[in-house]
N, C-alpha and C positions, 0 to 999 in steps of 0.2 A: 418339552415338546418343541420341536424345530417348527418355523417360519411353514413349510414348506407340508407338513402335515396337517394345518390346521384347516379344518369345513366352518365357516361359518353357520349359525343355526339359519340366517334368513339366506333366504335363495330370491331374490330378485327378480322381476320379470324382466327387468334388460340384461341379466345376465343369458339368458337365452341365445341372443344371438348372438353376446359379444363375450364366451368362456375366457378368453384370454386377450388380457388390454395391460397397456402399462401404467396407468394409477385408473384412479379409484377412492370415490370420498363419499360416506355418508355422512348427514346431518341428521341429529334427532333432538325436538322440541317440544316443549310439555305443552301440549293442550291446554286451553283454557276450561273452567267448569262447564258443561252444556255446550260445548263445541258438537258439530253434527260429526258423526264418525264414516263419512259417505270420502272416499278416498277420490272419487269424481271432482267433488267441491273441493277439497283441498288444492289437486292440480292446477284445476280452472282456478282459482284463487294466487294459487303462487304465479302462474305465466300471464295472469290478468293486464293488458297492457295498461288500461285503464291505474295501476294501483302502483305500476312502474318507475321510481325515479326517472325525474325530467331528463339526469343526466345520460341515464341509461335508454330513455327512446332518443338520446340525441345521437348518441354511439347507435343503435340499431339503426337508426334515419342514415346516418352517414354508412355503417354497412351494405344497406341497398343500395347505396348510391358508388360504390368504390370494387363490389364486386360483379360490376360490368364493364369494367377497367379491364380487368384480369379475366376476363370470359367464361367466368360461374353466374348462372343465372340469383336474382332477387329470388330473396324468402317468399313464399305464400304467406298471406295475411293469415292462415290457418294452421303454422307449422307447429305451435305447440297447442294445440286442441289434442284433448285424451283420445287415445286412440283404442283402449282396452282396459277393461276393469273384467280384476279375476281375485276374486278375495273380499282382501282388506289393502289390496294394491290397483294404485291406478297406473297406465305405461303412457308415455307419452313419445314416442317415436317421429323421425323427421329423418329422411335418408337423401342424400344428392349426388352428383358423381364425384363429388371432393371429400365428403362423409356421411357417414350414418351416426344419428345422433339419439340415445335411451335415455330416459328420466323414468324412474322411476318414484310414486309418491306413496308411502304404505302408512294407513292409521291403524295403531293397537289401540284398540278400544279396553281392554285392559288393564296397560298400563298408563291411558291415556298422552300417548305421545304419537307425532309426526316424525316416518322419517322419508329424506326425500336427499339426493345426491346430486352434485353439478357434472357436467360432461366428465367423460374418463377419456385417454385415444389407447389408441393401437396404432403406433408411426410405422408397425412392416405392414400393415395393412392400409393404414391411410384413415383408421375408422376410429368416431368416436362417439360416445357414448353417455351414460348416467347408469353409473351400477354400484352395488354396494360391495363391501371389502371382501376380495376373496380370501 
């Protein structure tokens, strides 16, 4: 089988808008025993600022602060709140005029595992995303 015929079995809901990007990374993680399988809480959980390395709201802090240098507006305090739950996936979307940004977070309650992906881009388009491997 060539690269280039292969479908993945999951289909993503940030693949929707973004069919064609230049990477693409899934993560998948075993569940804990009695983990709730609500794909909602997962999201909220992973983007929870609350639960964030100090280092990493020190990085976001200085983001707000350096992309009004360059005249793209600050984040909303609400850019990674879920925006749609269809499944067993939750989407978490955030779009601006520099990019559009997908995460998507999926729980298989089956096989008990989380999988959830970091931005993907699209450099001819400018777009980027959270989608799993095409």
């Amino acid at each position: 089988m060539q690269v280039d015929d292969f479908e993945p079995a999951l289909r993503s809901l940030a693949l929707r808008a973004m069919p064609d990007h230049d990477w693409a990374e899934v993560v998948v993680l075993r569940l804990p025993s009695a983990a709730p399988g609500d794909p909602r809480a997962w999201a909220q959980a992973v983007f929870d600022i609350r639960a964030m390395p100090r280092w990493v709201l020190a990085l976001l802090s200085l983001r707000q602060v350096v992309v009004k240098l360059i005249g793209v507006p600050p984040a909303d305090r609400h850019v990674f709140d879920v925006n749609e739950v269809c499944g067993n996936e939750a989407l978490i979307t955030a779009d601006d005029r520099h990019l559009d940004f997908r995460c998507g977070v999926g729980v298989d309650t089956e096989s008990n595992d989380c999988c959830g992906s970091p931005p993907s881009y699209d450099s001819r388009a400018g777009v980027a995303g959270s989608t799993s491997h095409r």
